[in-house]
FILUM-213984 format. One record per residue: residue in three letters; z, y, x of N, C-alpha, C in turn. Coordinates in steps of 0.05 Angstrom, whole numbers, padded with zeros to 5 digits, always signed. Atoms other than C-alpha are relative to their C-alpha. Layout:
<pts>
alaZYXZYXZYX
...
</pts>
This chain:
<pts>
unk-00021+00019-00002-00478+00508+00309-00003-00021-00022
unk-00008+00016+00020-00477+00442+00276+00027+00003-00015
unk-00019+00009+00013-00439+00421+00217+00030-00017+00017
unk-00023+00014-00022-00400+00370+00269+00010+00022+00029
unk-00009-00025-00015-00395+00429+00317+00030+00015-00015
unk-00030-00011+00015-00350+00463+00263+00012-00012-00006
unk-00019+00028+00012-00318+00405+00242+00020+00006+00021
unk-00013+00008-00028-00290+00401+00317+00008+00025+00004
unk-00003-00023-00002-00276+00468+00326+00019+00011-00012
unk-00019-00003+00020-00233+00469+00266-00005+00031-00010
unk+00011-00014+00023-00278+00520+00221-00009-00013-00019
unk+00014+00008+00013-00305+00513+00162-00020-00016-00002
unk+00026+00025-00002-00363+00457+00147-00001-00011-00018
unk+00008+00009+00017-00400+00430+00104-00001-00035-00001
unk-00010+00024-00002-00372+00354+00086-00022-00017-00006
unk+00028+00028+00017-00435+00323+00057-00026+00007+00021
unk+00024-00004-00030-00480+00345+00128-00006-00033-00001
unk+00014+00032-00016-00524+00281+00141+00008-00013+00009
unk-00005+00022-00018-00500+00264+00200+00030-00004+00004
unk-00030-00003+00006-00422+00277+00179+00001-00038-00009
unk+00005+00015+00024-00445+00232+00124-00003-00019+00012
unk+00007+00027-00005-00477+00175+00160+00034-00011+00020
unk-00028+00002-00021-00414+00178+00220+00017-00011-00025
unk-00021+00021+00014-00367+00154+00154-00004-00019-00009
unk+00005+00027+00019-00407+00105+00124-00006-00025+00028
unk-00021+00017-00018-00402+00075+00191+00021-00013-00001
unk-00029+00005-00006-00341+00080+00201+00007-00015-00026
unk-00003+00002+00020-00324+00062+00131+00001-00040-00001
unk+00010+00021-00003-00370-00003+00141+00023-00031+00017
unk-00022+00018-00028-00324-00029+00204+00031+00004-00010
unk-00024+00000+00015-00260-00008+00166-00001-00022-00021
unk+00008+00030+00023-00290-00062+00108+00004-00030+00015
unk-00002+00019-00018-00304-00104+00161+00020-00018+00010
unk-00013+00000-00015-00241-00102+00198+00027-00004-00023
unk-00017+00006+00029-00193-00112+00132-00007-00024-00008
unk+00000+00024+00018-00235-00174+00113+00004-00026+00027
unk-00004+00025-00025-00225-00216+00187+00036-00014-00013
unk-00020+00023+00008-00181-00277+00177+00030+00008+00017
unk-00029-00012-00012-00100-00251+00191-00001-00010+00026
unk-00006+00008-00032-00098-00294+00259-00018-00006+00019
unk+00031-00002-00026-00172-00278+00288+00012+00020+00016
unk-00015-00022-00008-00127-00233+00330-00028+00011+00023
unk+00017-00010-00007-00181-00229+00378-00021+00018-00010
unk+00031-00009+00013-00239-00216+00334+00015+00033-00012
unk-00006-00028+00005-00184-00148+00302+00000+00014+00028
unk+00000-00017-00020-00183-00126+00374-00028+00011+00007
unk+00026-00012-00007-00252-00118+00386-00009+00015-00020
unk+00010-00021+00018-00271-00088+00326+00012+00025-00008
unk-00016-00019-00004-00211-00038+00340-00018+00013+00025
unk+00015-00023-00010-00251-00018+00395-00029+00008-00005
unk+00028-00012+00016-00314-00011+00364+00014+00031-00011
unk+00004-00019+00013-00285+00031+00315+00020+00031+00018
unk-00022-00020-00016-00233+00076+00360-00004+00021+00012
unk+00005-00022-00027-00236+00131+00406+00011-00020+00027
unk-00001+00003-00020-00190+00100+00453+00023-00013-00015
unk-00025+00013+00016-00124+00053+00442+00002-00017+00027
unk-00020+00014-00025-00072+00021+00497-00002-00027-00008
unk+00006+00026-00006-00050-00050+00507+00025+00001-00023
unk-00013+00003+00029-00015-00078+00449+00003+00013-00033
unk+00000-00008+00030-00045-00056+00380-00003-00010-00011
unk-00002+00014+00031-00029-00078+00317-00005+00014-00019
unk-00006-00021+00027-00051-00046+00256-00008-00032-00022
unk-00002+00023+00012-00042-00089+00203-00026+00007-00029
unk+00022-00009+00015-00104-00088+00145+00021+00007-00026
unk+00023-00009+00004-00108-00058+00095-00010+00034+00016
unk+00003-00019-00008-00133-00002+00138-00028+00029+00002
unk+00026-00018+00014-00182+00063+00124+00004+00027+00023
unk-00005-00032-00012-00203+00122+00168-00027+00010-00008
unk+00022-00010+00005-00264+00170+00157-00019-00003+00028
unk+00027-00004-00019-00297+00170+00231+00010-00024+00028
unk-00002+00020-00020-00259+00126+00283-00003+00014+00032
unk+00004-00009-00031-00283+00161+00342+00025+00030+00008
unk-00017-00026-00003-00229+00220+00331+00034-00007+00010
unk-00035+00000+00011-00161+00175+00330+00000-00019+00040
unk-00001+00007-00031-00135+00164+00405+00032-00017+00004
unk-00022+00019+00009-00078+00105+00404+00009-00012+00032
unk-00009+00003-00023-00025+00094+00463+00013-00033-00006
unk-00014+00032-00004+00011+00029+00484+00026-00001-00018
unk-00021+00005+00021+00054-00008+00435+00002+00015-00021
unk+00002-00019+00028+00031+00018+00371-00001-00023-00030
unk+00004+00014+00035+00043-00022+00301+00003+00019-00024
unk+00003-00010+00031+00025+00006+00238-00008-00018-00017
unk-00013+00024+00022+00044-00036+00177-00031+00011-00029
unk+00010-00003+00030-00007-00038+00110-00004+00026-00012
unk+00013-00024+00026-00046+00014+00076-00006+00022+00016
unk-00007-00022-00008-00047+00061+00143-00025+00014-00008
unk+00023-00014+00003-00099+00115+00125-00002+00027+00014
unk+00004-00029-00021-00126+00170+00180-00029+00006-00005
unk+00021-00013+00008-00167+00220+00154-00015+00019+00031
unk+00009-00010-00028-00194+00236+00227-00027+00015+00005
unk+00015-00028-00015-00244+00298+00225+00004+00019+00014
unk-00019-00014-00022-00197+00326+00270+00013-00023+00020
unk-00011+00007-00018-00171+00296+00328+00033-00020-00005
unk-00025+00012+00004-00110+00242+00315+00013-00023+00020
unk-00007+00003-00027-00067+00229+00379+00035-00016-00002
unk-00026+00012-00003-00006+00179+00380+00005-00007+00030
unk-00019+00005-00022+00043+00173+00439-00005-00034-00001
unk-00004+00029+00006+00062+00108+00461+00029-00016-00010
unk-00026+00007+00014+00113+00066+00424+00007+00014-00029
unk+00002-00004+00021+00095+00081+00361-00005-00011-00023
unk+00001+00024+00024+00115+00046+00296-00001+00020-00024
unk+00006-00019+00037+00087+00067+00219+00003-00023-00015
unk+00000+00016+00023+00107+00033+00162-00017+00002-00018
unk+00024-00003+00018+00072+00022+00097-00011+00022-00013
unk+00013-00028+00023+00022+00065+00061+00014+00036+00018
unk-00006-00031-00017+00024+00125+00110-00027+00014+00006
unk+00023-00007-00001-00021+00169+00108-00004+00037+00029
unk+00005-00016-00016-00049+00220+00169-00026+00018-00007
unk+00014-00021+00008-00091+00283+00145-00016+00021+00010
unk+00013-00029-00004-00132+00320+00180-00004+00026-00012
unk+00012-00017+00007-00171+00353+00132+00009+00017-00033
unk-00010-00023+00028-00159+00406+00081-00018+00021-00008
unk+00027-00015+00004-00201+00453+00035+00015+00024-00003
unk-00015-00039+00000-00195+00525+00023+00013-00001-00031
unk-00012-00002+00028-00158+00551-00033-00015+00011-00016
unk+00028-00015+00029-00217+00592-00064-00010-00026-00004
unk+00010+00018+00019-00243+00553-00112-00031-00001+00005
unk+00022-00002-00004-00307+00571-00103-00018-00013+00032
unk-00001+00018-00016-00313+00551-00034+00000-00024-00001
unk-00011+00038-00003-00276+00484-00037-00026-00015-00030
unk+00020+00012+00013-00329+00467-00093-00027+00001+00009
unk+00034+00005-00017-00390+00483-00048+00007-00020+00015
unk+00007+00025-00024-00366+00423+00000+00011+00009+00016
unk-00009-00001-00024-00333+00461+00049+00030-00002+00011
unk-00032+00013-00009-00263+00438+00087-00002+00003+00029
unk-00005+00006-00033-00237+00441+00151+00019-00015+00012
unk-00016+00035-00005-00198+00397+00196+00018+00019+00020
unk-00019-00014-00029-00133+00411+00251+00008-00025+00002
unk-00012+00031-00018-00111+00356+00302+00029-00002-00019
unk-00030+00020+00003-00050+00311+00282+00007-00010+00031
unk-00011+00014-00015-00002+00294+00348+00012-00009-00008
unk-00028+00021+00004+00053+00238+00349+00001-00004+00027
unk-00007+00005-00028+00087+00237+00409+00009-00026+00008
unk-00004+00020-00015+00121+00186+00448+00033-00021-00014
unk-00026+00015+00010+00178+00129+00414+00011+00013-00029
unk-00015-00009+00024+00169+00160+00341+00001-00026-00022
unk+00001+00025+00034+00176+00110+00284+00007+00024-00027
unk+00006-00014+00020+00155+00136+00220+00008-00019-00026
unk+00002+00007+00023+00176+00112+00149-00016-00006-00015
unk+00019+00003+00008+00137+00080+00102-00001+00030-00020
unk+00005-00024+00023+00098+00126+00045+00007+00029+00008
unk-00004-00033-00016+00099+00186+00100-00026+00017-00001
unk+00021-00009-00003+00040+00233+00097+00000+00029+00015
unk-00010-00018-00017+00034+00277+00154-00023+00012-00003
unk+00016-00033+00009-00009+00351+00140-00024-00001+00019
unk+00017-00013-00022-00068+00381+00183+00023+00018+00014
unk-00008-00016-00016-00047+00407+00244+00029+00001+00003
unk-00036+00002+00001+00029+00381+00251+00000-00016+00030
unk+00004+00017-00030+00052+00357+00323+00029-00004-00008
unk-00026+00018-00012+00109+00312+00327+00012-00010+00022
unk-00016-00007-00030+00158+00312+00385-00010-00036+00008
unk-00016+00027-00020+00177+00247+00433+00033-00011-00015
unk-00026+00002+00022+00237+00206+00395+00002+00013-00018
unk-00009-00019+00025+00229+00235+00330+00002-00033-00026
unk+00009+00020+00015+00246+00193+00267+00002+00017-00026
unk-00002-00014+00030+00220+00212+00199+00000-00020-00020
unk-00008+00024+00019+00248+00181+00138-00019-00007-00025
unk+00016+00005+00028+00203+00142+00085+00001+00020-00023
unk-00003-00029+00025+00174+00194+00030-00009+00018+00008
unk+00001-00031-00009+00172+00248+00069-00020+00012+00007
unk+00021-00010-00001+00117+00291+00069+00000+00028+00025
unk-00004-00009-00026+00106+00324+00142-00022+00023+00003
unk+00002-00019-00002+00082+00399+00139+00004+00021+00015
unk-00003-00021-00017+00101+00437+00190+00011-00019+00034
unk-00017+00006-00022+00122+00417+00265+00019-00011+00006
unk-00021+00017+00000+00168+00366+00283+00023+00001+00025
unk-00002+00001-00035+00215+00375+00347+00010-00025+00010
unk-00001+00026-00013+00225+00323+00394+00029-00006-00008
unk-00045+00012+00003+00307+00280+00389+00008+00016-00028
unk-00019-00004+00026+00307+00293+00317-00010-00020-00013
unk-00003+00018+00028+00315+00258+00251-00014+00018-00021
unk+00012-00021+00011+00270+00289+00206-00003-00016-00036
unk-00002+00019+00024+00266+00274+00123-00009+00026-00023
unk-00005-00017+00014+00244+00301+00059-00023+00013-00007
unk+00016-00018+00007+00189+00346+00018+00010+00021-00008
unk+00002+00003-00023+00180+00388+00053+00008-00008+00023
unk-00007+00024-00016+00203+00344+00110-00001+00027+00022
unk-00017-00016-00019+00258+00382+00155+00019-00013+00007
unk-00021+00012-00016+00304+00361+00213+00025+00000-00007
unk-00030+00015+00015+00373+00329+00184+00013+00006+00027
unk-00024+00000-00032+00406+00318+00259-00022-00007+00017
unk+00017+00014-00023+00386+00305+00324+00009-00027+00010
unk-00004+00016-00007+00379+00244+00355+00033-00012+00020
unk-00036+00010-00013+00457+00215+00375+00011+00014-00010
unk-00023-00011+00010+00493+00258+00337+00000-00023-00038
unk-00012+00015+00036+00522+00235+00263+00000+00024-00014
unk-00004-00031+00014+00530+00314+00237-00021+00004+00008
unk+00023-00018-00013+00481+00357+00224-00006+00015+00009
unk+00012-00022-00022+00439+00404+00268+00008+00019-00009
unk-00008-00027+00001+00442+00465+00275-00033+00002-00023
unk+00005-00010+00020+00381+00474+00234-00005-00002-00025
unk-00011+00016+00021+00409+00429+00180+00022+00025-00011
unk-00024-00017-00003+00473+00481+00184-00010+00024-00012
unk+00010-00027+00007+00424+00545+00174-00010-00004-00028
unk+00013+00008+00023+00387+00513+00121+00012+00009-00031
unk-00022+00007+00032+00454+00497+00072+00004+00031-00002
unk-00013-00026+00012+00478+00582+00085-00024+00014-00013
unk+00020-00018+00012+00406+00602+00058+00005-00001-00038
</pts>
């Protein structure tokens, strides 16, 4: 099994493999690229969005300055703006719904190392998909974990650092970043409610 075999697989792998290696300095290259086009070559950011992409709907906007590690992992639906500084660490799979707005400096994480020390200093890390479902808007300065799926209508509030599972028709806020209310109510949820008797 290749290094990119386990990458994808979401085992262990060695981050400094060759052909890991060359895949970011790619990508890397077209992220440089794609940050230094003139603000209203709008054309010339679309095409080099699909160079670098997996796949992405009709109306994307990401606004520069923008950074991912591989490009070919992040899969982008219709009507998507993301505002300044977005950064997707995509050795895992990163899947947005459509109707999806990110504010500034947000960061999406695939990858994470082990906690032995010894390990995580030989190079090795592994990756878990990131979802975003469908009509979420995200806060700026959000950084969402390996392996977190976010519902349909969810909104999480600037700051908040997104660790665990999000469910769909909520309001979500906070490190660790947990559901406040659901969507149309003013009071909070029920697991806003369980939270306060712990």
């Amino acid at each position: 099994m290749t290094e990119k075999e386990k990458q994808q697989a979401g085992e262990l792998y060695f981050a400094g493999d060759k052909e890991l290696h060359d895949e970011r300095v790619k990508a890397k290259k077209l992220c440089a690229e794609y940050n230094a086009i003139e603000y209203n070559d709008y054309q010339k950011r679309e095409r080099l969005l699909d160079r670098l992409l997996a796949l992405r709907g009709e109306n994307t906007v990401v606004e520069p300055n923008f950074f991912c590690d591989y490009g070919y992992n992040i899969i982008i639906g219709d009507n998507f703006y993301a505002n300044h500084n977005l950064v997707i660490l995509d050795c895992a799979e990163v899947t947005f719904g459509n109707n999806v707005f990110i504010g500034p400096n947000c960061g999406f994480y695939t990858a994470g190392h082990p906690i032995d020390a010894a390990q995580r200093n030989s190079g090795l890390e592994y990756a878990k998909p990131i979802k975003v479902g469908n009509d979420v808007w995200i806060g700026g300065n959000v950084c969402v974990m390996p392996g977190v799926t976010i519902g349909d209508n969810v909104v999480i509030a600037g700051g908040s650092v997104v660790n665990k599972d999000i469910p769909s028709g909520t309001v979500a806020a906070g490190n660790p970043c947990k559901v406040i209310r659901n969507i149309g109510e003013d009071k909070p949820s029920e697991a806003q409610k369980s939270d306060k008797k712990k």
